[in-house]
ZADO-1210 file (C-alpha; in nm, 4 decimals, padded with zeros to 6 digits):
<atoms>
<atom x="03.4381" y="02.0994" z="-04.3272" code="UNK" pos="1"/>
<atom x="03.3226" y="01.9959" z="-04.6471" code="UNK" pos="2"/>
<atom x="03.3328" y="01.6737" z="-04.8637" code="UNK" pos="3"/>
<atom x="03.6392" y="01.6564" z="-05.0237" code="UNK" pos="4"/>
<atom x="03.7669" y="01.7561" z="-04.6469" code="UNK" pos="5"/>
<atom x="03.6809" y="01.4410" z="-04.5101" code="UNK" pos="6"/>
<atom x="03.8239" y="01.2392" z="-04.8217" code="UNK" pos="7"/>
<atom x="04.1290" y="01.3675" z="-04.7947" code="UNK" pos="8"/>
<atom x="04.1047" y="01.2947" z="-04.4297" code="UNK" pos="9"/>
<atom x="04.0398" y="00.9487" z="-04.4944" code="UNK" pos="10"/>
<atom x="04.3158" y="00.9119" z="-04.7386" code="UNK" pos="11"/>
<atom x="04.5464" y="01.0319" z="-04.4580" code="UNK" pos="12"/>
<atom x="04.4054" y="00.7594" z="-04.1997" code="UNK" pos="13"/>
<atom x="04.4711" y="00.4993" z="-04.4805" code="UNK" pos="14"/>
<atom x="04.7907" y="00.5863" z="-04.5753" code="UNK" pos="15"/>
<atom x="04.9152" y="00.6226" z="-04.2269" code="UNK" pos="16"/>
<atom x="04.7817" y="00.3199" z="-04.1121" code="UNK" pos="17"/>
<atom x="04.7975" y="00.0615" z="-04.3738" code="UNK" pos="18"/>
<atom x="04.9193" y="-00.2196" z="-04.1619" code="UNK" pos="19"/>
<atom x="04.6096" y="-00.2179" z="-03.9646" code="UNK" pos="20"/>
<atom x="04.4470" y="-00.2675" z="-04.2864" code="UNK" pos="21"/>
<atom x="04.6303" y="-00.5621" z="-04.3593" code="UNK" pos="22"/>
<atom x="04.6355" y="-00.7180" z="-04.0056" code="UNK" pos="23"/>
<atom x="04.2634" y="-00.6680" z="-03.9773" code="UNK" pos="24"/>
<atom x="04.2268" y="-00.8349" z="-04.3039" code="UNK" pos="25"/>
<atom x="04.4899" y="-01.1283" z="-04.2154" code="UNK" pos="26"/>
<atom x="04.2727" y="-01.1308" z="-03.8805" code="UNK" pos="27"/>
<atom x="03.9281" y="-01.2099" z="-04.0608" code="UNK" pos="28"/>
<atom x="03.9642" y="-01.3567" z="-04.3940" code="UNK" pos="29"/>
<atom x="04.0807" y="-01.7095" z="-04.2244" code="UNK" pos="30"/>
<atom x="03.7450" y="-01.6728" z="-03.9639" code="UNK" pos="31"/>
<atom x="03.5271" y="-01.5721" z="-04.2929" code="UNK" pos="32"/>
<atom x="03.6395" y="-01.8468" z="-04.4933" code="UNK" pos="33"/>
<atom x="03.5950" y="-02.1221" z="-04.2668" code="UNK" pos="34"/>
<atom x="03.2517" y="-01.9793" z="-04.1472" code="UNK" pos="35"/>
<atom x="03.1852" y="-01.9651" z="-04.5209" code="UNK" pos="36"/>
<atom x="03.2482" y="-02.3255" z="-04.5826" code="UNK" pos="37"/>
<atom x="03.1174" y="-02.4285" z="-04.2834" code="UNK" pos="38"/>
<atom x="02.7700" y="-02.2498" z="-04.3347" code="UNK" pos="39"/>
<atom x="02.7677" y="-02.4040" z="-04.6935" code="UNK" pos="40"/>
<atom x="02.8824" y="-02.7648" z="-04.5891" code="UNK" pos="41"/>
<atom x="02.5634" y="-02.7127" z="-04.3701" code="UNK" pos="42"/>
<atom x="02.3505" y="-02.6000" z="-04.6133" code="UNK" pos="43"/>
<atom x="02.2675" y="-02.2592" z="-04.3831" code="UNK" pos="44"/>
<atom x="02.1910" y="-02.0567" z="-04.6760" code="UNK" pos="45"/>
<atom x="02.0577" y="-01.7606" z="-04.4625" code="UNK" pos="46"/>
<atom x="02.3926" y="-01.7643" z="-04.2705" code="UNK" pos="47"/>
<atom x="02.5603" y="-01.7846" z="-04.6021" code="UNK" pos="48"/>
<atom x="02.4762" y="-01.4820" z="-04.7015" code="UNK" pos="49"/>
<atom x="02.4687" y="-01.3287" z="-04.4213" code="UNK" pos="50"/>
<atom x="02.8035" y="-01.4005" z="-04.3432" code="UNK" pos="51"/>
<atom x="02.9401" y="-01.2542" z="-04.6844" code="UNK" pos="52"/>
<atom x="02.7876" y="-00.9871" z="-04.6860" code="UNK" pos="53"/>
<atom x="02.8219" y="-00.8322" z="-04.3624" code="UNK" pos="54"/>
<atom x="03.2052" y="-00.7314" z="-04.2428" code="UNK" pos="55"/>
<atom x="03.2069" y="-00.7805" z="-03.8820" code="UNK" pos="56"/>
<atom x="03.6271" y="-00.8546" z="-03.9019" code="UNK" pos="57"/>
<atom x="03.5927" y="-01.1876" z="-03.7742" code="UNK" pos="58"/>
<atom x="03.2874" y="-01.1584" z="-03.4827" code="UNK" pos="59"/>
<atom x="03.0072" y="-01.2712" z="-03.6590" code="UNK" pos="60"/>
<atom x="03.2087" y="-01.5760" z="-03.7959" code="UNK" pos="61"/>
<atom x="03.3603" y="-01.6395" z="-03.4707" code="UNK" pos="62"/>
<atom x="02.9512" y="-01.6456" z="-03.3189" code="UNK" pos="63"/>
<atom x="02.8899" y="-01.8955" z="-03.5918" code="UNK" pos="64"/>
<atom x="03.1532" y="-02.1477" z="-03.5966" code="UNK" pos="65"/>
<atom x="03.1090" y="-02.1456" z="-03.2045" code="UNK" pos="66"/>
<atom x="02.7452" y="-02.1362" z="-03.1356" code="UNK" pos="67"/>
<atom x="02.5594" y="-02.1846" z="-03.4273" code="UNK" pos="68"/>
<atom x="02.8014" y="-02.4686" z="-03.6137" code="UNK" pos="69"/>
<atom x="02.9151" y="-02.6037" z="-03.2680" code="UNK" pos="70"/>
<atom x="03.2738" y="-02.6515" z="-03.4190" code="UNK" pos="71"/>
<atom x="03.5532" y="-02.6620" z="-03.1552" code="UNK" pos="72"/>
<atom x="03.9263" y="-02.5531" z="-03.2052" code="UNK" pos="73"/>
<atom x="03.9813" y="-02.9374" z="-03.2732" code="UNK" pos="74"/>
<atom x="03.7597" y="-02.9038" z="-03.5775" code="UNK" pos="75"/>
<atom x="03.9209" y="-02.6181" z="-03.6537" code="UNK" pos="76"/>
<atom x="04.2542" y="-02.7700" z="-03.6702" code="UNK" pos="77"/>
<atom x="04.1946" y="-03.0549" z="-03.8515" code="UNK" pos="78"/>
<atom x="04.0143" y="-02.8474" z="-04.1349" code="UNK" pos="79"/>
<atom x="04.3160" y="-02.6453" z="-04.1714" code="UNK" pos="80"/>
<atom x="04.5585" y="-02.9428" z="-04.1704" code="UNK" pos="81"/>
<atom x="04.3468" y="-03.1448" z="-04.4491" code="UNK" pos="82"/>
<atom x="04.5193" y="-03.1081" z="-04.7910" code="UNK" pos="83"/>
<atom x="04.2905" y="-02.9871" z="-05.0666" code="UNK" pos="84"/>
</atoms>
């Protein structure tokens, strides 16, 4: 099994299984960009970065809004309901 074995491989998973792309995408990007803003409201530069950068499809963000930012689902809720 070479390279180009496994690519094509992968392009099979991928094109088989877009939708679980796309749900595990729809899944994290709210958790990432409230962890984001959250982290940056805070000024918690080191979770800033850490958070973009690493794709944990929504775990890490969950840990920090949780534990580290001590946000509840209240908080959560009224973030999301606050016009821009």
């Amino acid at each position: 099994m070479g390279i180009s074995d496994s690519i094509a491989g992968m392009d099979v998973f991928g094109g088989q299984n877009i939708w679980l792309l796309a749900l595990g995408t729809l899944w994290a990007l709210p958790w990432k960009g409230y962890a984001l803003w959250t982290a940056s409201k805070n000024n918690h530069k080191r979770w800033f970065l850490a958070l973009i950068l690493i794709n944990t499809f929504g775990l890490l963000e969950i840990f920090y809004i949780f534990y580290v930012a001590k946000k509840t689902p209240g908080d959560m809720k009224k973030a999301f309901k606050t016009k821009l």
